[in-house]
N, CA, C and O atoms as CSV, one atom per row, in Angstrom:
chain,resi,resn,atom,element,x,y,z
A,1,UNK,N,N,-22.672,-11.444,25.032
A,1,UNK,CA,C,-22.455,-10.029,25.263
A,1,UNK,C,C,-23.241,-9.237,24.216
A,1,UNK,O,O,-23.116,-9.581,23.040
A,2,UNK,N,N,-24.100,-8.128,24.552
A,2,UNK,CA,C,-25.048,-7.456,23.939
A,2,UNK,C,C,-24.135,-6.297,23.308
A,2,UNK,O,O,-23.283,-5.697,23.963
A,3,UNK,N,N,-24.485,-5.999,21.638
A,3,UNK,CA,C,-23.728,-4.831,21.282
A,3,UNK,C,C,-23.696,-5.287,20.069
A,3,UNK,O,O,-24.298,-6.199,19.502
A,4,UNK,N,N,-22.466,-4.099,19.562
A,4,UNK,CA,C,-22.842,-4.515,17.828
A,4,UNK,C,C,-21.066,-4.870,18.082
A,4,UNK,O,O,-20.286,-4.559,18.982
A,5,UNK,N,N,-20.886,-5.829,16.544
A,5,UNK,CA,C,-19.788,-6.600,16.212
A,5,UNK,C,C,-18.835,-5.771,15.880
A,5,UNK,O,O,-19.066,-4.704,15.311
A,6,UNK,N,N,-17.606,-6.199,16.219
A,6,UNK,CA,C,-15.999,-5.210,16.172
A,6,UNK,C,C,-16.062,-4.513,14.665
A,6,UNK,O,O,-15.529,-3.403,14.694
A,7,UNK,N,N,-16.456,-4.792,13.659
A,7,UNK,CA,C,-16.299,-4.376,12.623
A,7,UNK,C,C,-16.793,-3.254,12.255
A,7,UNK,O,O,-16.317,-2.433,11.472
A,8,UNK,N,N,-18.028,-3.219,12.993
A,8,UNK,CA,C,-18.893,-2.381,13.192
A,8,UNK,C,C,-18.817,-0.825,13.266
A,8,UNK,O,O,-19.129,0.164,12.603
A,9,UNK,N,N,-17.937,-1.332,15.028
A,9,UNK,CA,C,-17.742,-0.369,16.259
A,9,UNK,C,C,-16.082,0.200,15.537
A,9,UNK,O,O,-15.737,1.350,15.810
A,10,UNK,N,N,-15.575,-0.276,15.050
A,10,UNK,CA,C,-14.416,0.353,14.321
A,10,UNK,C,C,-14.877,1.390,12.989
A,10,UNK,O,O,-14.452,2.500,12.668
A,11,UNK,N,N,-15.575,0.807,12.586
A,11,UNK,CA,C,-15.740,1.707,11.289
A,11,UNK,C,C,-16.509,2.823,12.120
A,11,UNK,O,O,-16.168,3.879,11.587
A,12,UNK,N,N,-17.489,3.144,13.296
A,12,UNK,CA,C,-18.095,4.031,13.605
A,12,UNK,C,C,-16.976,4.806,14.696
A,12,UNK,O,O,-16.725,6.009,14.777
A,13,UNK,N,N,-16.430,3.698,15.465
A,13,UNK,CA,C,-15.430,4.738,15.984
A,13,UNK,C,C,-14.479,5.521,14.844
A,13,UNK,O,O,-14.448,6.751,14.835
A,14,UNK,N,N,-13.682,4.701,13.850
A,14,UNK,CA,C,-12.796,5.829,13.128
A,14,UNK,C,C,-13.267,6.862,12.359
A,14,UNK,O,O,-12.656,7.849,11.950
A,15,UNK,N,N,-14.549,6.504,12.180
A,15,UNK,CA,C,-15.544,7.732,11.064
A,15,UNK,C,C,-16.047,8.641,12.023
A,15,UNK,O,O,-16.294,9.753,11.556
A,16,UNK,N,N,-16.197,8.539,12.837
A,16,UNK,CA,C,-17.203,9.403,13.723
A,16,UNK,C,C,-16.743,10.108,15.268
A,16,UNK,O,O,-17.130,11.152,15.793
A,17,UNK,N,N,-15.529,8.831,15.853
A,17,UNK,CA,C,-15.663,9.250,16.956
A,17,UNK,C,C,-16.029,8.509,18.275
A,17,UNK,O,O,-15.523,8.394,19.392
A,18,UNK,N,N,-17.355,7.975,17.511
A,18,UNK,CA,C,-18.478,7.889,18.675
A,18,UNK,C,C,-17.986,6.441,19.020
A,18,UNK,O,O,-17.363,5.747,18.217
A,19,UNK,N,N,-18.386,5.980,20.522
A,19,UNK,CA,C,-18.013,4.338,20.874
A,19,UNK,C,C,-19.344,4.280,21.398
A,19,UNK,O,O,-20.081,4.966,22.106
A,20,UNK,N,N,-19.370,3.041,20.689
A,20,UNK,CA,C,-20.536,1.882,20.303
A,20,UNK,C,C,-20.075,0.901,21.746
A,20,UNK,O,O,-18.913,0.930,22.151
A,21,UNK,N,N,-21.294,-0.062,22.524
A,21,UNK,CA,C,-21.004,-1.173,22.575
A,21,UNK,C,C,-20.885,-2.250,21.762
A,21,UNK,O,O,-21.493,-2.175,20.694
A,22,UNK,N,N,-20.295,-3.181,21.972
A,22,UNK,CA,C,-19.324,-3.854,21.252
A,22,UNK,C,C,-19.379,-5.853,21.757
A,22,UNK,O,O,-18.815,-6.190,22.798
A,23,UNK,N,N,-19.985,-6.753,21.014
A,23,UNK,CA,C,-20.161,-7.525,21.571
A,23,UNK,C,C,-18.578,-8.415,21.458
A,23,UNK,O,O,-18.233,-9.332,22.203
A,24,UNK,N,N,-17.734,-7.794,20.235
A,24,UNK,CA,C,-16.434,-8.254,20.418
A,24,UNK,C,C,-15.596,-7.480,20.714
A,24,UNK,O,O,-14.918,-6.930,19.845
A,25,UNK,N,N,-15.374,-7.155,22.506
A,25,UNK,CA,C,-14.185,-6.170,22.525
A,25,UNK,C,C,-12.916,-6.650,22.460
A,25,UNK,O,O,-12.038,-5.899,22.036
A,26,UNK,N,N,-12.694,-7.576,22.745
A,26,UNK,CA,C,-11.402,-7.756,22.220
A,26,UNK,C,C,-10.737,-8.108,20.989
A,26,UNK,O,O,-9.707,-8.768,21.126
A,27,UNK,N,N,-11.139,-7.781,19.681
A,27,UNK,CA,C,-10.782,-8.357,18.651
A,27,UNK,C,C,-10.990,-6.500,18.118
A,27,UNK,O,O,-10.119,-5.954,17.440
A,28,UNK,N,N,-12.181,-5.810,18.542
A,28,UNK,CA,C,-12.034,-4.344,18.136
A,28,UNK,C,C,-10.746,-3.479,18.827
A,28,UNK,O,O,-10.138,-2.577,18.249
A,29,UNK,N,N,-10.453,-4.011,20.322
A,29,UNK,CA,C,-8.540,-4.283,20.947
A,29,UNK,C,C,-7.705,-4.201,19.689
A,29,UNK,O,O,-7.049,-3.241,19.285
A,30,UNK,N,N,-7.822,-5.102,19.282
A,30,UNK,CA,C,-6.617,-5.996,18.135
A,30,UNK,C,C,-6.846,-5.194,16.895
A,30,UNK,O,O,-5.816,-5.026,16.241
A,31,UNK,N,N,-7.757,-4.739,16.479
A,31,UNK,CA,C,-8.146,-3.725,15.063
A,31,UNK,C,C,-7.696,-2.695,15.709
A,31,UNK,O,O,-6.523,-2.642,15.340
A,32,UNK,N,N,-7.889,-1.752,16.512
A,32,UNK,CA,C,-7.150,-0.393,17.231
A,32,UNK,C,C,-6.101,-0.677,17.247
A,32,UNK,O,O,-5.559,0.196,16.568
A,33,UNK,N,N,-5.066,-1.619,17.709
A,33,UNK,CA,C,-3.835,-2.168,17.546
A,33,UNK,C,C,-3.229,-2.133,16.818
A,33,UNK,O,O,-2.137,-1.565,16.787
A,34,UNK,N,N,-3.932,-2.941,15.712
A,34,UNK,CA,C,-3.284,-2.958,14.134
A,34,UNK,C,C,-2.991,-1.751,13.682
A,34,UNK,O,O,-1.902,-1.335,13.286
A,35,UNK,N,N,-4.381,-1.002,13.784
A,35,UNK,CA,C,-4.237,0.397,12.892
A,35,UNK,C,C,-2.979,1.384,13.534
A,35,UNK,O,O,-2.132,1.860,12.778
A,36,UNK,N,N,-2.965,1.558,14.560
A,36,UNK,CA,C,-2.102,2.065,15.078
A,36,UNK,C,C,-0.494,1.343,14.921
A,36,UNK,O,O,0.374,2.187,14.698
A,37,UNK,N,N,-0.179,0.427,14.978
A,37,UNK,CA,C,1.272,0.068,14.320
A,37,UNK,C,C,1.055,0.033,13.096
A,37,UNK,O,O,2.143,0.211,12.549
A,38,UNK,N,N,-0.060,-0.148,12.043
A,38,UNK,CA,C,0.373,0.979,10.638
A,38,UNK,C,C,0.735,1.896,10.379
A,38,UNK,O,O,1.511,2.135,9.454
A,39,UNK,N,N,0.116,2.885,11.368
A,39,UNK,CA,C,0.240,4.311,11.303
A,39,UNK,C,C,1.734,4.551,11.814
A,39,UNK,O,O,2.505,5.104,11.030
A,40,UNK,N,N,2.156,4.203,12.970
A,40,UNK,CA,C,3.249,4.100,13.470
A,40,UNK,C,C,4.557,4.113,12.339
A,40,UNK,O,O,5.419,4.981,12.195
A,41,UNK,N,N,4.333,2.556,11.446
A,41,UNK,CA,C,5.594,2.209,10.821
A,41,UNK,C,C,5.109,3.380,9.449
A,41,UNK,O,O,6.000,3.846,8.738
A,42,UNK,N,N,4.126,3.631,9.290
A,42,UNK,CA,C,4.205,4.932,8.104
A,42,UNK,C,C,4.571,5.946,8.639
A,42,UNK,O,O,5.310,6.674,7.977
A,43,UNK,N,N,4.353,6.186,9.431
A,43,UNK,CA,C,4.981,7.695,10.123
A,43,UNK,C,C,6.615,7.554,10.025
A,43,UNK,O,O,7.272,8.449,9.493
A,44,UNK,N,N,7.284,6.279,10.617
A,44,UNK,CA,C,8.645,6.108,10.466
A,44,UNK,C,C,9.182,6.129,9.457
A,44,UNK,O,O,10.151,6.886,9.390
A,45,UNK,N,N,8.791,5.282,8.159
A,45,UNK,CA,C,8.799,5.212,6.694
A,45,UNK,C,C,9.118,6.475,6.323
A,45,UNK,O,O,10.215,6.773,5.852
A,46,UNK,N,N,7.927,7.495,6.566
A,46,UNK,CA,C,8.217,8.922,5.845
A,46,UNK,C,C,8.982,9.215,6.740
A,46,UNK,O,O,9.468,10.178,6.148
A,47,UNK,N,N,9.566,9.200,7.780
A,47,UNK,CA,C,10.451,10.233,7.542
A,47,UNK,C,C,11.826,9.882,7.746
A,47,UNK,O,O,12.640,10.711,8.156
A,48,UNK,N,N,12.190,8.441,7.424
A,48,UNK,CA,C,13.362,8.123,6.646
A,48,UNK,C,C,13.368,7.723,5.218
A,48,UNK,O,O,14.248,6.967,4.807
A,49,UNK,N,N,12.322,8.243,4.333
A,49,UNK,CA,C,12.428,8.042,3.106
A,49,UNK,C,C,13.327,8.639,2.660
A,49,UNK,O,O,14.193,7.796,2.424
A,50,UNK,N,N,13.769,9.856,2.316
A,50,UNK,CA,C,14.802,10.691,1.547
A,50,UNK,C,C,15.944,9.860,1.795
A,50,UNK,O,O,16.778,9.904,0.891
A,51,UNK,N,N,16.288,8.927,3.011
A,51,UNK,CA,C,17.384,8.401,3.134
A,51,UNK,C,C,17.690,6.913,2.744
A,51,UNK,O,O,18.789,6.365,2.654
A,52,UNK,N,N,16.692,6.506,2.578
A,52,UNK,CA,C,16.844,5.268,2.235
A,52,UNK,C,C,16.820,5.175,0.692
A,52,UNK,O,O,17.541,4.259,0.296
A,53,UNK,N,N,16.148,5.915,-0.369
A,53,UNK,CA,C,16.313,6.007,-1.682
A,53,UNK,C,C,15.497,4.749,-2.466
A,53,UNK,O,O,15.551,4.173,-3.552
A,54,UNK,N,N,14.770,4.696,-1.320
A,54,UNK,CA,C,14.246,3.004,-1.695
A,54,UNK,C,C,12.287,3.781,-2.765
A,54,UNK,O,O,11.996,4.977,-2.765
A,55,UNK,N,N,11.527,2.827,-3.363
A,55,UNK,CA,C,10.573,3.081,-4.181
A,55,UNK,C,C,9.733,2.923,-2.614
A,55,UNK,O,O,10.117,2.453,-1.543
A,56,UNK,N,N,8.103,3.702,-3.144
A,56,UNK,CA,C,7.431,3.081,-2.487
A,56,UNK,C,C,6.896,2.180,-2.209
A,56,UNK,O,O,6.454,1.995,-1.075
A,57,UNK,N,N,6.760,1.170,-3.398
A,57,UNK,CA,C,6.575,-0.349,-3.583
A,57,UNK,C,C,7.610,-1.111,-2.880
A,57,UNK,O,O,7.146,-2.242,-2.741
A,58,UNK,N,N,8.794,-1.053,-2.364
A,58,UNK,CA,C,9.735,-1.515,-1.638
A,58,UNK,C,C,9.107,-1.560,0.069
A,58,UNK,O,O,9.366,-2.497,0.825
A,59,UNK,N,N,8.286,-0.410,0.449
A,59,UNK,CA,C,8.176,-0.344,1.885
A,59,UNK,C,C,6.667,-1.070,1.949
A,59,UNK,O,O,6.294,-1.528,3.029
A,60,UNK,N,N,5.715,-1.174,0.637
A,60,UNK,CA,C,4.336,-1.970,0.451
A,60,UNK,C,C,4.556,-3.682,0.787
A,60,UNK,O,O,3.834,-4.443,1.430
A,61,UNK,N,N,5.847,-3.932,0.080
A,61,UNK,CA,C,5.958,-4.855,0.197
A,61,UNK,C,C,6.462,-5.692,1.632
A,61,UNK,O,O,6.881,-6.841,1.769
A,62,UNK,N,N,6.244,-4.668,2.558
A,62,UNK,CA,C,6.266,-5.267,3.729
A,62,UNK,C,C,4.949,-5.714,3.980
A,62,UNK,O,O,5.005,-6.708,4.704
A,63,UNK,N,N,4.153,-5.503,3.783
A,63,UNK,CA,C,2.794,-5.767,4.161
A,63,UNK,C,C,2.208,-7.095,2.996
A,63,UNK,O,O,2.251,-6.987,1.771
A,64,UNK,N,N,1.664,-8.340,3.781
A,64,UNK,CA,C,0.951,-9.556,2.879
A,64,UNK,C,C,-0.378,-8.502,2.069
A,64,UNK,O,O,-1.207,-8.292,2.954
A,65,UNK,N,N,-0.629,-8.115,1.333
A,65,UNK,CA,C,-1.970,-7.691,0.690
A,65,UNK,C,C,-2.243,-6.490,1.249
A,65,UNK,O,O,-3.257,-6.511,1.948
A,66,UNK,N,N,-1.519,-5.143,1.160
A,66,UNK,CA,C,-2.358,-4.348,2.205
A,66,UNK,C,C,-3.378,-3.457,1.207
A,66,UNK,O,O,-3.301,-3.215,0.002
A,67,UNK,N,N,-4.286,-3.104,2.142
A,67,UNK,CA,C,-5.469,-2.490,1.583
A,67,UNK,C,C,-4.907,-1.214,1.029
A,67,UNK,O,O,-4.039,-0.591,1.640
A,68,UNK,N,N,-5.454,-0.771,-0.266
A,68,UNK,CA,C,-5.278,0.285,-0.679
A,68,UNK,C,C,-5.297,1.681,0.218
A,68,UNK,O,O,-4.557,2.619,-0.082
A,69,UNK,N,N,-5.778,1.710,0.813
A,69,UNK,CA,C,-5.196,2.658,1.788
A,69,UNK,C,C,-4.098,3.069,2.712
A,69,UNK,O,O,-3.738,4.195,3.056
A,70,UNK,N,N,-3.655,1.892,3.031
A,70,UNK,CA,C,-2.296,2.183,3.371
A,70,UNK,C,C,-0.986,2.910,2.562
A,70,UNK,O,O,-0.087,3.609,3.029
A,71,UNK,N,N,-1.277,2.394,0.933
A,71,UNK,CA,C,-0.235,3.477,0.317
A,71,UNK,C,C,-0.689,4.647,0.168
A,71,UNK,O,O,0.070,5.576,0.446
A,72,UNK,N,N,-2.054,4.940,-0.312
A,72,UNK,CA,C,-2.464,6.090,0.028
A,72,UNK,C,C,-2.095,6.646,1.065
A,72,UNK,O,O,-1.261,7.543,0.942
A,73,UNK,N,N,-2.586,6.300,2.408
A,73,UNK,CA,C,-1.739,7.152,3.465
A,73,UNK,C,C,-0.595,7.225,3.508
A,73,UNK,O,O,-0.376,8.152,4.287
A,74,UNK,N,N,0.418,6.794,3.129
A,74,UNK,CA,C,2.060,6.523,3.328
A,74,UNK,C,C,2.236,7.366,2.458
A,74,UNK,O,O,3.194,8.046,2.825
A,75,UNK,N,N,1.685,7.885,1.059
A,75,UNK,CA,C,1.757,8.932,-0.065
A,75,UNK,C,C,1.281,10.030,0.549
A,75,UNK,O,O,2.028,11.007,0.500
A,76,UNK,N,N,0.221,10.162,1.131
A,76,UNK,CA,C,0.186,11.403,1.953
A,76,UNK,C,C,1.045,12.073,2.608
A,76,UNK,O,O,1.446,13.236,2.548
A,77,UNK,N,N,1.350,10.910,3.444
A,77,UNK,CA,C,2.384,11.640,4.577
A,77,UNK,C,C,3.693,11.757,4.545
A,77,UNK,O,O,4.502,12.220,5.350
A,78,UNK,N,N,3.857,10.960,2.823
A,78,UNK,CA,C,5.282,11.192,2.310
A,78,UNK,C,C,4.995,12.937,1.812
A,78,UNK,O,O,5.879,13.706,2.187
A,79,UNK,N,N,3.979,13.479,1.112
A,79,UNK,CA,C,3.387,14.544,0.634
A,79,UNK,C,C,3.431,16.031,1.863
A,79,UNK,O,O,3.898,17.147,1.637
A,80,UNK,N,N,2.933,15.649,2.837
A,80,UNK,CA,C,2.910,16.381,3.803
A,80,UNK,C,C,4.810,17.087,4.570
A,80,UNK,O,O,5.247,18.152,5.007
A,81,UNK,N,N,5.403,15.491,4.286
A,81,UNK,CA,C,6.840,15.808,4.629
A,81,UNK,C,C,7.331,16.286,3.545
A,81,UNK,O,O,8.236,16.875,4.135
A,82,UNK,N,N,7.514,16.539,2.487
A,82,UNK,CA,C,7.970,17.416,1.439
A,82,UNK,C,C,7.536,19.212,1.504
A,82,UNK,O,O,8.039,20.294,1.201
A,83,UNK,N,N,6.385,18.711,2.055
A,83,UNK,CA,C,5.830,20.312,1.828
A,83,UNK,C,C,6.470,21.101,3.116
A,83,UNK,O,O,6.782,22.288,3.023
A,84,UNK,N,N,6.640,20.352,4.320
A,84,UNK,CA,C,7.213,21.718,5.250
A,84,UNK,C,C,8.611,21.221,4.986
A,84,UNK,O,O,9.579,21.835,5.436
């Protein structure tokens, strides 16, 4: 299959937008997937944090190794729910 590799077509789809062909679509499937039940369980996270009283290192540690960005985003959007 002619195209550029899932890794690729993810970093240009989430930066840009734009969709690439893709000589691995189903594994760039499974990366859209992923990212989206991250986003998902951070979205849930914040906004039962105030209730759970738990650290943010408590909800990291659900994740084997996650990339520094994920607490970053989860700090964001803990940030965003404080402010309204």
């Amino acid at each position: 299959m002619k195209g550029n590799d899932a890794k690729y077509c993810f970093w240009k789809l989430d930066s840009t937008g734009k969709i690439l062909p893709c000589s691995q679509p189903e594994l760039l499937y499974s990366i859209l997937v992923c990212k989206k039940s991250v986003g998902f369980h951070l979205n849930i996270w914040a906004e039962g944090f105030e209730e759970m009283g738990e650290e943010i290192d408590y909800y990291m540690a659900e994740f084997y190794h996650p990339p520094n960005w994920v607490k970053v985003s989860f700090e964001k959007k803990l940030q965003k729910k404080m402010e309204s």
